[in-house]
C-alpha positions as CSV (number, residue, x, y, z in Angstrom):
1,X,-13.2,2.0,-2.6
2,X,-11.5,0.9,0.7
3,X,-8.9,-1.5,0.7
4,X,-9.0,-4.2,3.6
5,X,-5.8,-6.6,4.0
6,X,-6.6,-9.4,6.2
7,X,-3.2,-11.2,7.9
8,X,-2.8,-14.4,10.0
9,X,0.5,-16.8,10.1
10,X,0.4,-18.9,7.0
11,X,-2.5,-17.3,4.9
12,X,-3.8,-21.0,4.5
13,X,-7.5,-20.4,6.9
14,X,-8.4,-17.2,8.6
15,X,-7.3,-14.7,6.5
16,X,-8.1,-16.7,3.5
17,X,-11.9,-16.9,5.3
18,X,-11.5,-13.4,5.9
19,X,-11.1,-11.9,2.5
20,X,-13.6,-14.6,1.1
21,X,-16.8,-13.1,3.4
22,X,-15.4,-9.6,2.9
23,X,-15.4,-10.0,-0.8
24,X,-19.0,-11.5,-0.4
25,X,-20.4,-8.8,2.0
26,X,-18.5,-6.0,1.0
27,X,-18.7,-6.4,-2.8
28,X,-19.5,-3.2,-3.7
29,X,-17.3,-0.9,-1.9
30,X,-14.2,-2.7,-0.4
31,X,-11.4,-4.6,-1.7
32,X,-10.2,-7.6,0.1
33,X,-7.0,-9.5,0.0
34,X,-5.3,-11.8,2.5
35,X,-1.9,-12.1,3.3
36,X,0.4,-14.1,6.0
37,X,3.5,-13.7,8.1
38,X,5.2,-16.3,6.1
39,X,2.6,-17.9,3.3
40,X,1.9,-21.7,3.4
41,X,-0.7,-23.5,2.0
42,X,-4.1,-23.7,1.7
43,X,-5.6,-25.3,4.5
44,X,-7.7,-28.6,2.9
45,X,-10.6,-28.5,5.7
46,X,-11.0,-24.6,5.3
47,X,-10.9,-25.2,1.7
48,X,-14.3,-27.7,2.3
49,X,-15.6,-25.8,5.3
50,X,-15.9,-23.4,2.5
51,X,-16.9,-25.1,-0.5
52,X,-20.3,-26.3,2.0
53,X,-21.4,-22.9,2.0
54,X,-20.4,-22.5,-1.8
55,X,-17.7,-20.2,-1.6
56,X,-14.2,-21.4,-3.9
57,X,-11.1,-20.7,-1.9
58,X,-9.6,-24.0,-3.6
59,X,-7.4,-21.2,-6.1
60,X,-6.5,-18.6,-3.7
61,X,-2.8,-18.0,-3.4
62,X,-1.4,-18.1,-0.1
63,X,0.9,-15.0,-0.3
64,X,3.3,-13.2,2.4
65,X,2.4,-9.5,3.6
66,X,5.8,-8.8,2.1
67,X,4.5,-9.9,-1.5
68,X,1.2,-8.4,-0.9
69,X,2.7,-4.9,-0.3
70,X,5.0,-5.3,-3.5
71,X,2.0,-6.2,-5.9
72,X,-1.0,-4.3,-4.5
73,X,0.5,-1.3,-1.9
74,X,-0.2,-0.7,1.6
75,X,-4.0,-1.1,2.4
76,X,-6.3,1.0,3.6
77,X,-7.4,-1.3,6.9
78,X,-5.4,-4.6,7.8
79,X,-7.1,-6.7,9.8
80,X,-5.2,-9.6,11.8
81,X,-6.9,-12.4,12.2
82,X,-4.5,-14.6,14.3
83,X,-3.5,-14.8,18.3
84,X,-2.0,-11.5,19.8
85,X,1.5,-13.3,19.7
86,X,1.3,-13.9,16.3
87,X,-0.2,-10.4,15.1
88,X,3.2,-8.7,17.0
89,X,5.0,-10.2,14.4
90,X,2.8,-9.0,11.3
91,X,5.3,-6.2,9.3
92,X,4.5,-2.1,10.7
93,X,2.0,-0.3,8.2
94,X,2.5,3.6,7.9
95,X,0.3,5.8,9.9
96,X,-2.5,6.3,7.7
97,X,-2.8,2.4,8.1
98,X,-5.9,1.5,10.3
99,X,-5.2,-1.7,12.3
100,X,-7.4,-4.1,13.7
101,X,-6.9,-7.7,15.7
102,X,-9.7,-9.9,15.3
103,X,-8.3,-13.4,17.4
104,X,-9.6,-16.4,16.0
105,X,-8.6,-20.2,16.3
106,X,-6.4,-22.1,14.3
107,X,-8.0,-24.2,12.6
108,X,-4.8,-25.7,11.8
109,X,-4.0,-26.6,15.2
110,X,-6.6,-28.2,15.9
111,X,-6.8,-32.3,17.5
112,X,-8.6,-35.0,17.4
113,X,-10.5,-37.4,14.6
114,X,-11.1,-36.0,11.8
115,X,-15.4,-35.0,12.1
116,X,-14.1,-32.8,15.2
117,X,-11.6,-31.0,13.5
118,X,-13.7,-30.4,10.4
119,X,-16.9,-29.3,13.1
120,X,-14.3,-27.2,14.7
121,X,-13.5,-25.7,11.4
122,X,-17.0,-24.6,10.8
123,X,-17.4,-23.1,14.3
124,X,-14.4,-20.7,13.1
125,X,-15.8,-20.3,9.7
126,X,-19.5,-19.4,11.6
127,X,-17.4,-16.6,13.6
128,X,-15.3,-15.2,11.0
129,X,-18.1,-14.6,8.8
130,X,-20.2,-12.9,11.5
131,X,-18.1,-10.8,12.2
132,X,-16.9,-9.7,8.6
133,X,-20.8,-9.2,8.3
134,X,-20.5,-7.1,11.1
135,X,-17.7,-5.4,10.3
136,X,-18.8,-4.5,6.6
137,X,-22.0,-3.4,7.5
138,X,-20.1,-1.1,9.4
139,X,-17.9,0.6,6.4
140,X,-21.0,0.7,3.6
């Protein structure tokens, strides 16, 4: 079974999308975690974006890469899921590591009233999960 690490800043949206769809789609023969740079905390509208398509992130822990490689060991595939910027600051995986940069807004810094943040939120949801889709159908 492959092992797929997915990393962004915080671990509070993308990753935490991320290793939600890969966990759907991927069931069988992968197992997903996420991990940040520094952990935060769960993002509230990616915890509802979620919920409306009746996945339960509401329990995840938001965890660092550093605590991630302590508990679980280095994965076979990490994945980052943040800006370019940000992924050059994500910890060095051995060789055997395969490394991937998905770039993918944050939906923490996003403006505005509230029902354009949260439609925002769903647009990135809508991508992530495509291409995890993708993506898995790719490793099965």
């Amino acid at each position: 079974m492959k092992t797929v690490l997915f990393v962004c800043i915080h671990n509070s949206a993308r990753s935490q999308m991320a290793e939600a769809y890969a966990k759907y789609f991927g069931a069988h023969y992968l197992r997903a975690f996420s991990a940040g740079i520094e952990p935060g905390k769960l993002n509230p509208l990616v915890v509802s974006v979620m919920a409306e398509e009746g996945v339960d992130i509401s329990q995840q822990p938001c965890r660092s890469v550093a605590d991630h490689l302590l508990a679980f060991g280095e994965p076979d595939v990490a994945i980052t899921v943040c800006d370019e910027a940000s992924a050059e600051r994500c910890p060095q995986f051995s060789a055997g590591v395969q490394r991937l940069h998905w770039s993918f807004a944050d939906p923490s810094a996003l403006a505005g009233i509230a029902v354009d943040r949260l439609a925002a939120t769903r647009t990135i949801r809508d991508q992530i999960k495509h291409r995890v889709r993708q993506w898995c159908q790719l490793c099965e």
